[in-house]
Every structure is written in structure tokens, then in C-alpha cells.
Residue frames relative to the residue before (quaternion, step in Angstrom):
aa qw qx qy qz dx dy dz
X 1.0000 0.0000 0.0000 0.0000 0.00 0.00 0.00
X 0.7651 0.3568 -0.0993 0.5267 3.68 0.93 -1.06
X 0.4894 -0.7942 0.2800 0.2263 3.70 1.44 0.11
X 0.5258 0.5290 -0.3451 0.5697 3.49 2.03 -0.30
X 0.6948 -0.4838 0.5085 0.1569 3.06 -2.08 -0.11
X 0.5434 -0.6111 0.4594 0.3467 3.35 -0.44 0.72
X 0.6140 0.4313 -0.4532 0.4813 3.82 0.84 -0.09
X 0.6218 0.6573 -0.2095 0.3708 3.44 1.13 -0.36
X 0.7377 0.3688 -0.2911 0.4848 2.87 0.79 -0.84
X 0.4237 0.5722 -0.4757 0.5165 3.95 1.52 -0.77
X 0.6967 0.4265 -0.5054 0.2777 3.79 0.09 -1.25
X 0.6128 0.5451 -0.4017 0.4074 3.86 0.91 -1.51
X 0.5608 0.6308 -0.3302 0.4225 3.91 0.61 -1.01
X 0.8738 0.0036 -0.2394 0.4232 3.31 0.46 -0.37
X 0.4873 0.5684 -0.5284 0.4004 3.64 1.27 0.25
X 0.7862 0.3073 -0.1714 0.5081 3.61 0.86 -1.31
X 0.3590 -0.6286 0.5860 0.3641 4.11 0.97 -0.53
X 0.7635 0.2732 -0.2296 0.5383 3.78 0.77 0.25
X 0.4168 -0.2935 -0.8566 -0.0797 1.49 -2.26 1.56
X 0.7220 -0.4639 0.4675 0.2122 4.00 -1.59 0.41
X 0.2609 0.7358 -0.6234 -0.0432 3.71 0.90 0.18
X 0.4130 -0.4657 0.7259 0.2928 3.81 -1.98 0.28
X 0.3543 -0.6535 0.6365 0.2058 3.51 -1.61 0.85
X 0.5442 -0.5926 0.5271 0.2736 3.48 -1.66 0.52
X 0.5558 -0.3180 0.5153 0.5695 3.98 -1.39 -0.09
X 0.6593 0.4606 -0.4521 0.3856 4.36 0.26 -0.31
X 0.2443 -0.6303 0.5835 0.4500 3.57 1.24 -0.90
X 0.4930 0.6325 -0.5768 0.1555 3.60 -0.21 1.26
X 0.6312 -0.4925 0.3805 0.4630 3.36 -0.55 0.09
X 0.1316 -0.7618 0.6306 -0.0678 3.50 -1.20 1.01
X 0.0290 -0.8233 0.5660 0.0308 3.83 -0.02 0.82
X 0.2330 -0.7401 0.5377 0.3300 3.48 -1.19 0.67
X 0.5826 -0.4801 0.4707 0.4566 3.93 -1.46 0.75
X 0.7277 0.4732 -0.4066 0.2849 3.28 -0.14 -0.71
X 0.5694 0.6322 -0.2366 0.4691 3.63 1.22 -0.57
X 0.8208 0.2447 -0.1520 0.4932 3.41 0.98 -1.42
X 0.5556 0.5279 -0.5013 0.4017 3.17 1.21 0.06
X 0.5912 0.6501 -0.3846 0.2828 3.47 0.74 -0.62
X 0.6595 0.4618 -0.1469 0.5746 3.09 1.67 -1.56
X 0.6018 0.5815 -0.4448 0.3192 3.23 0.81 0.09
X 0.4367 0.7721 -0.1582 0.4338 3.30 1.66 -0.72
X 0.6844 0.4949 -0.1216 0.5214 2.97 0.69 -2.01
X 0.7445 0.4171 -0.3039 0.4236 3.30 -0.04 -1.29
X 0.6007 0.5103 -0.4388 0.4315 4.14 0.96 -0.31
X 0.7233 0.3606 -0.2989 0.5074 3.20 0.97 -0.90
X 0.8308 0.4466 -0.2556 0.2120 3.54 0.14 -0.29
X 0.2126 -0.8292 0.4939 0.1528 3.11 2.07 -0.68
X 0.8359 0.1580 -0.2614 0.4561 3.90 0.88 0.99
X 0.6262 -0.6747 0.2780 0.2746 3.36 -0.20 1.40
X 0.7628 0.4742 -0.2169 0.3824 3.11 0.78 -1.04
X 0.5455 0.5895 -0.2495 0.5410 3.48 1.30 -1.31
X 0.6920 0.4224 -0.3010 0.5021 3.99 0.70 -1.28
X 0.6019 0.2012 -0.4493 0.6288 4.24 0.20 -0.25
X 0.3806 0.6079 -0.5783 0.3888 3.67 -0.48 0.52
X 0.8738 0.3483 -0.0126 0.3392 2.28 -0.15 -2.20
X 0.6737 0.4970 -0.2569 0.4828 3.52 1.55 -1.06
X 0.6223 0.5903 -0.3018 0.4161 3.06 0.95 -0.52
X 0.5048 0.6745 -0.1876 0.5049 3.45 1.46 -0.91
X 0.8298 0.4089 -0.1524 0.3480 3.24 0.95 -1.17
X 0.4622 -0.6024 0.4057 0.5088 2.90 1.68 -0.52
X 0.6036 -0.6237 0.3823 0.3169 3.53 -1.80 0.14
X 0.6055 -0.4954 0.3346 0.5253 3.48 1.64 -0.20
X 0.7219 -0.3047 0.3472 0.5152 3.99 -1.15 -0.51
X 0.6916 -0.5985 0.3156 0.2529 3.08 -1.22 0.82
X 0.0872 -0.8394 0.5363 0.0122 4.04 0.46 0.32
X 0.6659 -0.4095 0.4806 0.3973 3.05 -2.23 0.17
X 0.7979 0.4230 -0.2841 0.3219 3.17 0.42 -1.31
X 0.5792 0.5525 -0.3874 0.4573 4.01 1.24 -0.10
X 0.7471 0.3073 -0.3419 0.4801 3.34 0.85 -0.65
X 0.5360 0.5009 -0.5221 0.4349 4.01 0.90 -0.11
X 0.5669 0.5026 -0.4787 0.4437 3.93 0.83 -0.99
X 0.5524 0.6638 -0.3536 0.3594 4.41 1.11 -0.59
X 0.6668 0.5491 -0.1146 0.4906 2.79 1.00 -1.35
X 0.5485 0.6619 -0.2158 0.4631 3.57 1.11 -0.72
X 0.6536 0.5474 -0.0429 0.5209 3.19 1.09 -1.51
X 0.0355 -0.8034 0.5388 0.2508 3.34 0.86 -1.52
X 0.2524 0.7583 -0.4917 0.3456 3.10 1.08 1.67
X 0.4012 -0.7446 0.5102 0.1556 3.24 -0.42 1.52
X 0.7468 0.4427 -0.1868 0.4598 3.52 0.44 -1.65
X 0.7789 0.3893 -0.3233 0.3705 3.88 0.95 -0.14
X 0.4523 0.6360 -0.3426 0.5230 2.89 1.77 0.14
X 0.5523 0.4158 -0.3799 0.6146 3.75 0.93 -0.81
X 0.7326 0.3641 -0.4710 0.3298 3.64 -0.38 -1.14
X 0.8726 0.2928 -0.2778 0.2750 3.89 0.44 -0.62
X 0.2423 0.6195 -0.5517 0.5032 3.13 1.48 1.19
X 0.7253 0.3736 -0.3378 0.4692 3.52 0.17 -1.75
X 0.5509 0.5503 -0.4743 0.4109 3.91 0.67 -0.86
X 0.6184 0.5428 -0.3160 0.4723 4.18 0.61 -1.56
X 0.7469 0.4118 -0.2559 0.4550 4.11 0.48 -1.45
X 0.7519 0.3553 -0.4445 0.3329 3.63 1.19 0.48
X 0.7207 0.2593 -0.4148 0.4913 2.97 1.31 0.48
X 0.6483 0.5371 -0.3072 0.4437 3.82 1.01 0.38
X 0.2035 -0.7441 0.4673 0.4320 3.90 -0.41 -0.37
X 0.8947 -0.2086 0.1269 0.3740 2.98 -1.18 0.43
X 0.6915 0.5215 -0.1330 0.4818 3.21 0.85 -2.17
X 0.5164 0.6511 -0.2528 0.4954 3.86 1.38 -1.19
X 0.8171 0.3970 -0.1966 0.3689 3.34 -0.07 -1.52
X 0.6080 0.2883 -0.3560 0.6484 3.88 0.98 -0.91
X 0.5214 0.5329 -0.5801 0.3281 4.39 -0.31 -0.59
X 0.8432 0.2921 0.0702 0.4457 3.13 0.06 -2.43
X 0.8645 0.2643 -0.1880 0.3840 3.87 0.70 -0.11
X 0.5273 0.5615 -0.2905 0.5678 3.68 1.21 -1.55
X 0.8666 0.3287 -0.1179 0.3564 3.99 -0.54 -1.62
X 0.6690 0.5222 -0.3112 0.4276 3.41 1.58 -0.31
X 0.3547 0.7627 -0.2355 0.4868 3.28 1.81 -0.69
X 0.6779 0.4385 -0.1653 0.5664 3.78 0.49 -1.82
X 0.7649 0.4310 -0.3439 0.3329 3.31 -0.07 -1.48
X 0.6295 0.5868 -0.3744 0.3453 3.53 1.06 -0.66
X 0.7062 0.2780 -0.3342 0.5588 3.96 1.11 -0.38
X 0.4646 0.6064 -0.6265 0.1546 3.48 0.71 0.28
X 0.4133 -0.6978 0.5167 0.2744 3.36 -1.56 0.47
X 0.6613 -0.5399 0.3611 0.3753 3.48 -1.30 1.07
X 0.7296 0.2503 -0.3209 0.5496 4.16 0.82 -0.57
X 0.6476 -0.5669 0.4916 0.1323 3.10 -1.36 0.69
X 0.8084 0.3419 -0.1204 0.4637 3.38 -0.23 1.07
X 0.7235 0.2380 -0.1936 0.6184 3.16 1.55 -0.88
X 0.1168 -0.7881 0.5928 -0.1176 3.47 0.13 0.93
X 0.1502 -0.7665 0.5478 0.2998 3.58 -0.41 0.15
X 0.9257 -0.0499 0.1593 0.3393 3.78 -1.51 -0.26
X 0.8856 0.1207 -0.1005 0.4370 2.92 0.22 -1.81
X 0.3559 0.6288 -0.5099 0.4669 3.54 1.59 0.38
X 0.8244 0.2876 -0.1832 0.4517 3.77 0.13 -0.96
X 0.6265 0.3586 -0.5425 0.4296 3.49 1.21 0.77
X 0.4113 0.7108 -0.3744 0.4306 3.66 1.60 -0.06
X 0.6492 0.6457 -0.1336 0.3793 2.87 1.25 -1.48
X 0.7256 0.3684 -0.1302 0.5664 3.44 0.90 -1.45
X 0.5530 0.5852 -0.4048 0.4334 3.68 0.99 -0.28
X 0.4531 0.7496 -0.2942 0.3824 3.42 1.14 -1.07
X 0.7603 0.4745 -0.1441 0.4196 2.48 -0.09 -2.24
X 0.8267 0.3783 -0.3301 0.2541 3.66 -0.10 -1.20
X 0.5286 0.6538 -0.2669 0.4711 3.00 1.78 -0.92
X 0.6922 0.4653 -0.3215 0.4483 3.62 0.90 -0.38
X 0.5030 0.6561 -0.3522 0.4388 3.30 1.36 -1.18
X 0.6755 0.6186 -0.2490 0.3148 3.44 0.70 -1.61
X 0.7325 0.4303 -0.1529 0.5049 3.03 0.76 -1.60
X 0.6315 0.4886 -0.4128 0.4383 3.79 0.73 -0.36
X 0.5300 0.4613 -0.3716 0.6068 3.95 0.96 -0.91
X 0.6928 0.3680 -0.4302 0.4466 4.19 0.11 0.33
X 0.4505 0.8086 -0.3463 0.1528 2.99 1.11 -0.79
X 0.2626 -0.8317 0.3222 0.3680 4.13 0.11 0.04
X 0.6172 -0.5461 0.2162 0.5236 3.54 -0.66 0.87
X 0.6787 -0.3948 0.4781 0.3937 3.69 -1.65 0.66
X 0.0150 -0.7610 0.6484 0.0148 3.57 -1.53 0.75
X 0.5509 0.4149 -0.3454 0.6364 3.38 1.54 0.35
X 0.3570 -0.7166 0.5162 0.3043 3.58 -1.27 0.95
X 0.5668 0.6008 -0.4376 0.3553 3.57 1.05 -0.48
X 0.3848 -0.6539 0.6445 -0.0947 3.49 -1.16 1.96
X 0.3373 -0.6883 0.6354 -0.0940 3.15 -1.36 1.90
X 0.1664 0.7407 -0.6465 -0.0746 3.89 -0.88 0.78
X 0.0953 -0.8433 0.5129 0.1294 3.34 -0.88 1.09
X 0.0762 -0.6707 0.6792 0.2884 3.90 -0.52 0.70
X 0.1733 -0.6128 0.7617 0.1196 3.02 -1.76 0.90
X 0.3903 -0.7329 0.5573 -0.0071 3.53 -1.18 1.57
X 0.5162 0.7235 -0.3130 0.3348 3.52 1.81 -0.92
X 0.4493 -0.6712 0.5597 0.1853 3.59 -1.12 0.78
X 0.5518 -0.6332 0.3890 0.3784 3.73 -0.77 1.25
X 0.8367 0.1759 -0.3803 0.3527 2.93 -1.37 1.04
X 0.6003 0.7173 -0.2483 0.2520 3.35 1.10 0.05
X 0.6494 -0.6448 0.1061 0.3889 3.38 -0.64 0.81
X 0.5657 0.6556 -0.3122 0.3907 3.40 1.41 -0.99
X 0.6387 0.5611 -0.3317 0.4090 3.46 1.46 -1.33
X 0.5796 0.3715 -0.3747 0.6210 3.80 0.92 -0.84
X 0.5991 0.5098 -0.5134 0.3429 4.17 -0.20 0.30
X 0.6072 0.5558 -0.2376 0.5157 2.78 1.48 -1.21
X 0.6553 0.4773 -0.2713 0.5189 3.63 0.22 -0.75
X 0.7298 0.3067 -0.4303 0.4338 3.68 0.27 -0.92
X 0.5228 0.7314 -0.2963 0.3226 3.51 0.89 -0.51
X 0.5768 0.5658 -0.2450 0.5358 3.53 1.49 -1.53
X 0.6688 0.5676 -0.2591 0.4042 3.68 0.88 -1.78
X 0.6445 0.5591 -0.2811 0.4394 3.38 1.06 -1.17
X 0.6660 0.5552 -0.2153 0.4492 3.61 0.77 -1.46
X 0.6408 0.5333 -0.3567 0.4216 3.35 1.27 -1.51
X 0.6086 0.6617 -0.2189 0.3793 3.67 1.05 -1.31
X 0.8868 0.2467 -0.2366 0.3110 3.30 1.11 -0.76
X 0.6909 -0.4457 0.0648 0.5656 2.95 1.96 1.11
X 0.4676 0.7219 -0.2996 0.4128 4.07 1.13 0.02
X 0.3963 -0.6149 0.5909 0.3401 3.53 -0.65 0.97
X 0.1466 0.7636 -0.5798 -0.2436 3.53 -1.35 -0.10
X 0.3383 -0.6988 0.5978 0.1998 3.57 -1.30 0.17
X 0.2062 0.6613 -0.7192 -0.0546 4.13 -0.92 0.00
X 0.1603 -0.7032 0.6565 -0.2210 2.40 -2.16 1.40
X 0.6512 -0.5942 0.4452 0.1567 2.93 -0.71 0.98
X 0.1758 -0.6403 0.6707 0.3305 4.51 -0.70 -0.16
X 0.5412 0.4687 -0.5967 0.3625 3.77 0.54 -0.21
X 0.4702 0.6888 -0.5160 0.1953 3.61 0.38 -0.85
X 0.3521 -0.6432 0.5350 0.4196 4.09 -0.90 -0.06
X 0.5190 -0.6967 0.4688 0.1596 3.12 -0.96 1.56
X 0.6965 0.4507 -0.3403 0.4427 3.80 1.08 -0.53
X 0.6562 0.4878 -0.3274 0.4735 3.64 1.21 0.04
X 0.3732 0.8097 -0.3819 0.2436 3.39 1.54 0.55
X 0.5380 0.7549 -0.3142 0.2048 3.12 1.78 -1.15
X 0.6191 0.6035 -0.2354 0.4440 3.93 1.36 -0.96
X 0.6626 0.5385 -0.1639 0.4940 3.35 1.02 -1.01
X 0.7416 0.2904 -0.2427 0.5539 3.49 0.76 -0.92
X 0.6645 0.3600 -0.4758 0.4500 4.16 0.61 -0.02
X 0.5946 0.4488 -0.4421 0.4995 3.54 0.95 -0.05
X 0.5124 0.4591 -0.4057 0.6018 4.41 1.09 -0.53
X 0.2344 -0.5858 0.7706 0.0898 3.62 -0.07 -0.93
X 0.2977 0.7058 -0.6420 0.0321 4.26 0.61 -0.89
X 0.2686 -0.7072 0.6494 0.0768 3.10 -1.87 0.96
X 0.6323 0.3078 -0.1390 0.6972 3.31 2.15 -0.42
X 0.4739 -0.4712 0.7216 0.1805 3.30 -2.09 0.09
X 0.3119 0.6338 -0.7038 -0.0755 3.39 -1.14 -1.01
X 0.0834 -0.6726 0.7320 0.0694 3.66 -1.00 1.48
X 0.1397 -0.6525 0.7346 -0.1229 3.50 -1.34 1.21
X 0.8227 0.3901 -0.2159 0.3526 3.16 -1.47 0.82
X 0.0246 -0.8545 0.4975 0.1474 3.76 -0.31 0.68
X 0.5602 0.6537 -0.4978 0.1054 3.71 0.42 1.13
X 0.4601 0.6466 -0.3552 0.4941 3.17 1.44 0.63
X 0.4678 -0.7599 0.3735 0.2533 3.38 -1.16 0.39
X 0.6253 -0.4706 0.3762 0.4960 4.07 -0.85 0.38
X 0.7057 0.4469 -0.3325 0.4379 3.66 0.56 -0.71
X 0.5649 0.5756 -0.2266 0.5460 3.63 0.99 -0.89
X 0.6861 0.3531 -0.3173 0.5513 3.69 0.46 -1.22
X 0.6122 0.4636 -0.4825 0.4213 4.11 0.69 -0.98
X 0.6203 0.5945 -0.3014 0.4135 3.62 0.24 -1.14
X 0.5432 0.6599 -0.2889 0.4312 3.85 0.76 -0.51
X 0.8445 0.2240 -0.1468 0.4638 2.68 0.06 -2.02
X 0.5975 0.5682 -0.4468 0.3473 3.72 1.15 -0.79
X 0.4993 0.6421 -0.3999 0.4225 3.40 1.05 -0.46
X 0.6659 0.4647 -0.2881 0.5076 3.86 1.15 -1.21
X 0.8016 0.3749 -0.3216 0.3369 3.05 0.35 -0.89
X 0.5057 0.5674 -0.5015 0.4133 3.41 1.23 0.08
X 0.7184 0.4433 -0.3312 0.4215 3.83 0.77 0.00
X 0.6155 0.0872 0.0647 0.7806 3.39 1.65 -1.25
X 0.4205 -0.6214 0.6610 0.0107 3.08 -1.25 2.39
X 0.8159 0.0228 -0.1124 0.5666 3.64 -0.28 -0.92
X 0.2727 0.4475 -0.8300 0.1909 2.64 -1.68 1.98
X 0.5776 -0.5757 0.5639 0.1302 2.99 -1.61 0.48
X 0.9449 -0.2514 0.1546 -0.1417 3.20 -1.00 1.01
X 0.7857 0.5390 -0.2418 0.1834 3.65 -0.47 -1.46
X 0.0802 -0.7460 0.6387 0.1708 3.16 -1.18 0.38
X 0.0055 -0.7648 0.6437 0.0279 3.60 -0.48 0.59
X 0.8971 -0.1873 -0.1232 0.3807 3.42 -1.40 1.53
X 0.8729 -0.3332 0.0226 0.3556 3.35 0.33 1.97
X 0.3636 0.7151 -0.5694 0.1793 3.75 1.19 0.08
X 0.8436 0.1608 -0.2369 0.4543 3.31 0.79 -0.61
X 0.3315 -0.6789 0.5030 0.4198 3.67 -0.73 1.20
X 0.6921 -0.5710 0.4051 0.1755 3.36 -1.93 0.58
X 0.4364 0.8142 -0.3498 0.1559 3.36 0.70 0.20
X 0.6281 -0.6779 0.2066 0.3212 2.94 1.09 1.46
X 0.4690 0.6222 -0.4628 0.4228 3.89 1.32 0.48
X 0.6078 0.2153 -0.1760 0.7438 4.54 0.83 0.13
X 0.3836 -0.5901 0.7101 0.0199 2.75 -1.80 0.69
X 0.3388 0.7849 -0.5065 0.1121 3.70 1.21 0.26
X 0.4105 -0.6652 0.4645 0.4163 3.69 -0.97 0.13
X 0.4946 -0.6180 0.5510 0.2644 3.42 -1.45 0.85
X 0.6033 -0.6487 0.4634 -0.0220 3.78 -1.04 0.10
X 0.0345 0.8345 -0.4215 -0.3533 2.52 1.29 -2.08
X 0.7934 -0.3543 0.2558 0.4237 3.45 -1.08 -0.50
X 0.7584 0.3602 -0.1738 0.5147 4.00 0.42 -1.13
X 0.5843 -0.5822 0.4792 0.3000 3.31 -1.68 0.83
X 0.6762 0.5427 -0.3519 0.3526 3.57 0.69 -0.64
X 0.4630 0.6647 -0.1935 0.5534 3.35 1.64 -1.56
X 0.7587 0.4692 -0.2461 0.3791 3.23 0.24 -1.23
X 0.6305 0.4552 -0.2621 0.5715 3.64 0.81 -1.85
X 0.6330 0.5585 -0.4379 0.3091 3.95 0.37 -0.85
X 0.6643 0.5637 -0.1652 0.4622 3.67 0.79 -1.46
X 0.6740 0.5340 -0.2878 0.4216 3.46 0.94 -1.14
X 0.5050 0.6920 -0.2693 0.4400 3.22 1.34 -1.89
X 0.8432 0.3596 -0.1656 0.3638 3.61 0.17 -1.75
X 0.4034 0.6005 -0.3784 0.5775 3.71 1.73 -0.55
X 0.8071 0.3841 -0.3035 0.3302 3.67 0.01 -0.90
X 0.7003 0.4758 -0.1991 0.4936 3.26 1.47 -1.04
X 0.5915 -0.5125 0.4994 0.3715 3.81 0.95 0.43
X 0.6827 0.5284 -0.4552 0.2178 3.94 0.53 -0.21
X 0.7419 -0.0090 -0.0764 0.6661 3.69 1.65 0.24
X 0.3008 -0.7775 0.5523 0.0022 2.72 -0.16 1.96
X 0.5787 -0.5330 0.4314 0.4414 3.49 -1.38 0.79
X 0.4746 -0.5798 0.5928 0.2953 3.54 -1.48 -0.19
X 0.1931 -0.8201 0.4977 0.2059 3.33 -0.55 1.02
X 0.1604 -0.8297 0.4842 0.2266 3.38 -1.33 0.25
X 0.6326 -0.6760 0.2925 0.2394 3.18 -0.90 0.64
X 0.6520 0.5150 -0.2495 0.4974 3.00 1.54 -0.28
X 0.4473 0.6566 -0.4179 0.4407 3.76 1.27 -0.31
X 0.7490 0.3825 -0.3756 0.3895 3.52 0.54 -0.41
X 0.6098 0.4574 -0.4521 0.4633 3.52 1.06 -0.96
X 0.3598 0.6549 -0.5176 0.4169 4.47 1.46 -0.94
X 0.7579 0.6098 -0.1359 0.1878 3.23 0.38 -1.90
X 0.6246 0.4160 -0.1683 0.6392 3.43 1.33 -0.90
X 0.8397 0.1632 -0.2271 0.4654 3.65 0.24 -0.40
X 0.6579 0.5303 -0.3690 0.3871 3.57 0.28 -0.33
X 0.8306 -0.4504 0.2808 0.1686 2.73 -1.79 0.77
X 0.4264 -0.6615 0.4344 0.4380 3.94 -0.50 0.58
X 0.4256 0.3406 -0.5466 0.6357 4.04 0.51 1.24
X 0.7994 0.1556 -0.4042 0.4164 4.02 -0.35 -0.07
X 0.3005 0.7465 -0.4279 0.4115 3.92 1.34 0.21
X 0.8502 0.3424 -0.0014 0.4000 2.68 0.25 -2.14
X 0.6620 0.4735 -0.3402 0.4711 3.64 1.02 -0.99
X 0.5221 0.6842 -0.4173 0.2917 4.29 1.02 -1.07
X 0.4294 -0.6332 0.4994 0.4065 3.35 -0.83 -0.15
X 0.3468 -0.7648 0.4592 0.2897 3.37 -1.03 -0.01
């Protein structure tokens, strides 16, 4: 992109400290685009290294991005991590900035094995979180009566659990009571919680809980509230063709969209025909998971 030699660009790195690459788990060099594109620029117009990090530098790194705020996280820079959110919420909305910038950021230091995450994953992580927390306590009061319950099944620090959450914020944003919960919770002490939720949805998130455990749940809701709906959102339940629940898909925004249009009658589920015959003989997991 910049026409020079990898010996080059190390030399500018440490005469000028720019461009700033972030090393892989290999220890290689990792440049953000937004950096070299800038310097690319410079260097057309100037035709002298020095004068062009100047100048790029001068200009700034561009819009706020995954890759600027994951190179933060690296650092364990608190105060640049706020500044390139608030930088992202002026040119994204909210829903934008965690989808396309906040959750992409994390996912970049996550590590490939559960559990062993290193550092700056679980300080990305915990940044998240508060940042979301924040923005939800602004959130404006609910103007729809229809009431969200999400069990989240995810293990602490994990990614699904910060899906889950951006998801609530999202829902919270588009006027919807919500509720999260745990599946450890005792399913027979649900009865208070759901006449005060009212829930017109489910959403099962998270994959540390079992199919029997997740069936038990919802039968537990629907003994209090008959018609709710459903959802699985990023794999709680494995597909195996035994519930007819609706899928979500993968993103919070994706996710809050689909739900949004489920509630509003614009795309009704698809019924099957088999859920009822599931329904009579199967097990209290294909009960509970069938549609009604």
C-alpha cells in the first residue's frame, strides 16, 4: 500500500514512533488502515517521509474504528477508549458504535480457547460491560408495554455475555421493558418476576447451560405467560430440528431488529406442522421449546 519495504517501515517506527502497528500472539507487526492510509496520502503529496508523519499525524487517525479502539485496549488505555467511543457516537448511533465498533474491538483479543483469554481481552471485556451499563442507566423510559426476559447461560467474561447485554441496551433503546437472568435462578420462584415482566419474548443466549435446564425455564414461563415467543440468539439452543424456536442470528442489532419485527406482526414465525404432533409426545425440552 505505502510502496517501502518492511525494513522501512520498522526504520520510520522507531525514528518517528509512527505508523503504531499492535503485535500478534506471533509477535508480528500489525498496522492499523486508518494510519497507513492517511500516511499514504501524505507521502503522495509530499514526496518526504518526514514532512508526511507530520502532516498525518497532524491530521489525526481518521473515524473512530474497531481496529483504533482494540490497538486501546492493547495499551490498557482507559481514557482512549472513552475518547474513541464519544469520537464513534458522533458519527454512528449508539446501536452502530457497540454492532460495528465497541463488540468488534473485544472480539479482536479474544483467544481461540475459551477461558484463556489473555489481559487485554478481559480488560476490553470489562470496559464493555461498564460502557454499556452506562449507556443503559440513560436509556429513556420504555414506551412499548411488550416485556423482554433474557436468560443468559454465558460464562463471565465471555463474549456471548457482552452480546447479551449489548442486545438488552439495544431493546432498551427501542422502547421494551427488559429483564436478564441467569438459568441457575429457581425456576419455581419465577412467578413474581414474570407478572411484574408481563414478557412477550424469551431470548436464550449463551451455551453454558443445558437443553433440559434451558426446556424447564421456559416451561416454567410459559406456565405464567402462554403466548410468548421464543428466541435463540447465538446458539443457546443446538439445532437439531427438535423446537421450532426462532434464531436471531449472530449481532445485537440483527438480533434486536428480527425480534422488533416478530413482536410487531411484520414476520410472523413460520409454523410447523410437526411441533404439535413434537408437542404431544416429546419430552418436557420439545414441550417447552415447540411453538404454541
Amino acid at each position: 500500500m505505502l510502496g517501502v519495504s518492511p525494513n522501512s517501515l520498522r526504520s520510520w517506527e522507531r525514528r518517528y514512533g509512527f505508523p503504531r502497528p499492535q503485535r500478534s500472539s506471533g509477535g508480528h507487526r500489525q498496522y492499523a488502515l486508518e494510519e497507513i492510509e492517511a500516511l499514504r496520502c501524505t507521502l503522495a503529496e509530499t514526496h518526504n517521509v518526514s514532512s508526511a508523519i507530520s502532516l498525518a499525524r497532524e491530521r489525526g487517525e481518521g473515524p473512530s474504528s474497531p481496529s483504533r479502539l482494540a490497538g486501546a485496549f492493547a495499551e490498557f488505555d482507559e481514557e482512549r477508549a472513552n475518547r474513541l467511543l464519544e469520537e464513534s457516537l458522533g458519527l454512528r448511533s449508539v446501536e452502530r458504535t457497540v454492532d460495528e465498533v465497541l463488540l468488534a474491538a473485544v472480539s479482536a483479543h479474544a483467544h481461540a480457547d475459551v477461558g484463556r483469554h489473555g489481559p487485554e481481552y478481559e480488560f476490553g471485556w470489562r470496559h464493555a460491560t461498564g460502557w454499556l451499563s452506562a449507556i443503559k442507566r440513560l436509556s429513556p423510559p420504555a414506551s412499548r408495554r411488550d416485556g423482554v426476559l433474557i436468560f443468559d447461560a454465558a460464562a463471565p467474561c465471555d463474549l456471548d455475555t457482552l452480546h447479551a447485554q449489548a442486545l438488552e441496551l439495544i431493546l432498551r433503546r427501542a422502547g421494551l421493558r427488559t429483564l436478564s437472568l441467569t438459568p441457575s435462578i429457581d425456576a419455581t420462584r419465577l412467578g413474581r418476576a414474570l407478572r411484574a415482566l408481563d414478557p412477550r419474548a424469551v431470548v436464550l443466549t449463551g451455551r453454558g447451560v443445558s437443553l433440559d435446564s434451558i426446556g424447564r425455564l421456559v416451561y416454567a414461563v410459559r406456565g405464567v405467560v402462554q403466548e410468548v415467543i421464543v428466541f435463540d440468539f447465538r446458539g443457546a439452543v443446538p439445532d437439531t430440528g427438535a423446537s421450532t424456536v426462532c434464531r436471531l442470528g449472530e449481532t445485537p442489532l440483527q438480533a434486536a431488529q428480527v425480534l422488533l419485527a416478530q413482536l410487531d406482526g411484520l414476520r410472523p414465525a413460520a409454523a410447523d406442522p410437526r411441533a404439535e404432533s413434537r408437542a404431544a409426545r416429546g419430552s418436557p425440552v420439545e414441550i417447552a421449546l415447540a411453538t404454541q
